[in-house]
C-alpha positions in Angstrom: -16.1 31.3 19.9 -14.8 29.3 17.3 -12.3 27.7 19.7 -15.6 26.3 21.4 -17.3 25.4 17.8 -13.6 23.3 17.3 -14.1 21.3 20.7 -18.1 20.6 19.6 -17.1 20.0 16.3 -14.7 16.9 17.7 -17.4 15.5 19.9 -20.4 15.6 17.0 -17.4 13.8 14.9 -16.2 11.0 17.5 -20.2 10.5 19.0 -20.8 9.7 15.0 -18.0 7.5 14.2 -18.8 5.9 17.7 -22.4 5.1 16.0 -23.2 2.2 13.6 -26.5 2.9 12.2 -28.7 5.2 10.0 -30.6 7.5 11.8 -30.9 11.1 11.9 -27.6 13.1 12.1 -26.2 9.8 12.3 -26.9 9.4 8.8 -24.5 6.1 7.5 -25.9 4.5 4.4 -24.0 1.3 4.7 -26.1 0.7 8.2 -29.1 1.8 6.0 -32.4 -0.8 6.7 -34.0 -0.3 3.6 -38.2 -0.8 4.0 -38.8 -3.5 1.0 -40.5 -2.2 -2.2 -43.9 -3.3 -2.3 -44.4 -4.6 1.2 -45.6 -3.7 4.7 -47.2 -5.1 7.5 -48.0 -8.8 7.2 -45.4 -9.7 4.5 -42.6 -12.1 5.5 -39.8 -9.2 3.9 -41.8 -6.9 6.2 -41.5 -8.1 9.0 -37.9 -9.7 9.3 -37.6 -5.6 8.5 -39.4 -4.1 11.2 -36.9 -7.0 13.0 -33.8 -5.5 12.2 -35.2 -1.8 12.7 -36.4 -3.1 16.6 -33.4 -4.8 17.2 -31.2 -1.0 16.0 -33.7 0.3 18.5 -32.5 -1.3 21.7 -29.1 -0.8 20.5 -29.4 3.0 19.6 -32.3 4.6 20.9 -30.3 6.3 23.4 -28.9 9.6 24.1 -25.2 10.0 23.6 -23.8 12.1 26.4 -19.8 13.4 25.4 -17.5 14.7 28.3 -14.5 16.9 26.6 -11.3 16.2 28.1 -7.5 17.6 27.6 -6.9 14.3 25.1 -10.4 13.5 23.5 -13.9 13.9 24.0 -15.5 10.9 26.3 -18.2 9.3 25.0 -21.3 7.2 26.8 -24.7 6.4 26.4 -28.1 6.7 28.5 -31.7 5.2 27.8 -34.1 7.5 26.8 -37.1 7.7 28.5 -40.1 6.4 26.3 -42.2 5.5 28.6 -45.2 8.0 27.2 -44.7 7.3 23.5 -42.7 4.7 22.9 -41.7 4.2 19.1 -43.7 0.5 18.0 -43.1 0.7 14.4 -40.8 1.9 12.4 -41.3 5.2 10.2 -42.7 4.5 6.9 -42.8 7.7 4.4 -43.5 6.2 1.3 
């Protein structure tokens, strides 16, 4: 078993380093989009914020799918389907 946790272990590490943003187990804090103190819907900071988070959403809102090989672990992307609840704002804990 801990052969196969080896061989995950090099496709969670390549599908990451593959990845340029901040989300999830993707977690990268120089691709961070920080929400601005102080603001939210309607404010000019806001909104060129919620503009950068939609445009990391077209880029990355997808699944990565990882093929292991002999070499390395091949690594592509597909669309998620979001067609019943499609994310139209970003999430806002504060």
């Amino acid at each position: 078993q801990v052969q196969e946790m080896v061989i995950l272990g090099e496709v969670m590490a390549k599908g990451a380093r593959l990845r340029d943003e901040y989300r999830g187990s993707h977690y990268k804090p120089e691709f961070e989009i920080k929400i601005p103190d102080g603001k939210f819907e309607g404010d000019p900071e806001y909104d060129e914020y919620k503009k950068k988070w939609e445009q990391n959403n077209k880029k990355w809102l997808k699944l990565t799918v990882a093929i292991h090989t002999k070499e390395e672990p091949q690594i592509s992307y597909e669309d998620i389907d979001t067609s019943v609840m499609a994310p139209t704002k970003p999430r806002d804990y504060r």
